[in-house]
N, C-alpha and C positions, 0 to 999 in steps of 0.2 A: 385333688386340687379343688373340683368344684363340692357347694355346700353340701351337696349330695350325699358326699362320705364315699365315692369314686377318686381311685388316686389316678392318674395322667402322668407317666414320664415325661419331661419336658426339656428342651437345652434353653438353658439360661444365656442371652446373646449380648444383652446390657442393662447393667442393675444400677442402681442410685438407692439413695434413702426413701424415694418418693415414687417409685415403681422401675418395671422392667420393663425389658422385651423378649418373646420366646418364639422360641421353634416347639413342633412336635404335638403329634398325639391331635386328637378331635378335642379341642378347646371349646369353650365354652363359646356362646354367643356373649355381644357386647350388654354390658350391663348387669351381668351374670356377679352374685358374692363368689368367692372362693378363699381359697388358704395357700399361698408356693411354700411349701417346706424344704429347707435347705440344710443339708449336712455339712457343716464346716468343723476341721479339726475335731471331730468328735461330738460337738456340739450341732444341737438340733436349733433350726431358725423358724418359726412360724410365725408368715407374712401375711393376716387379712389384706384383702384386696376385691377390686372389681377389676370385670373387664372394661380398660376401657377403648379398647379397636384392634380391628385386626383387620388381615389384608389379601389379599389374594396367590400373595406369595408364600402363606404359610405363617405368616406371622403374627401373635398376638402382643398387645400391650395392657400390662396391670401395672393399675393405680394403685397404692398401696395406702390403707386407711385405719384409723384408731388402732396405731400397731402398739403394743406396749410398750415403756420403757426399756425394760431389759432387753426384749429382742430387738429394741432400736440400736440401744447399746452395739449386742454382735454384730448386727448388720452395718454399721459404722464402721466398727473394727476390723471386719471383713472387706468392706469399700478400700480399705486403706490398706490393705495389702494384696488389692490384684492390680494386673498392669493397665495400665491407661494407654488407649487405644486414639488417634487422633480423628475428629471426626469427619474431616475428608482426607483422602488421599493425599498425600505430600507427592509432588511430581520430582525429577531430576532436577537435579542442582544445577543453577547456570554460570559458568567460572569462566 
């Protein structure tokens, strides 16, 4: 993941066209370049990025920068077939 040519196992937690958010592995500090490589259906995704924050809880966030076309492409087409998650909790119904 980082420029370094070090890979980092990572869990991918929320992806967009315009960065993520992860779990895992001694991440890089903020502001750090790197690359998230992602295996979909066979195909391989490489995402330049920075970091841009992380947290105490383990979690980092990359910004994702001068990605190419085509791997914009997959990463779109990949957006559009995982599940969408709502971003708070939904409480009990009141009937």
């Amino acid at each position: 993941m980082p420029a370094s040519g070090n890979f980092l196992p990572v869990t991918v937690k929320v992806i967009s066209t315009r960065g993520c958010a992860l779990e895992g592995g001694a991440l890089p500090a903020e502001g750090v370049k790197c690359e998230l490589q992602l295996d979909w259906h066979g195909r391989e995704i490489r995402l330049p990025a920075k970091v841009a924050w992380k947290n105490k809880d383990g979690r980092t966030g990359l910004e994702f920068s001068d990605v190419p076309e085509d791997q914009l492409a997959l990463l779109r087409e990949m957006s559009a077939t995982l599940w969408l998650q709502p971003i708070v909790p939904l409480g009990p119904e009141k009937g």
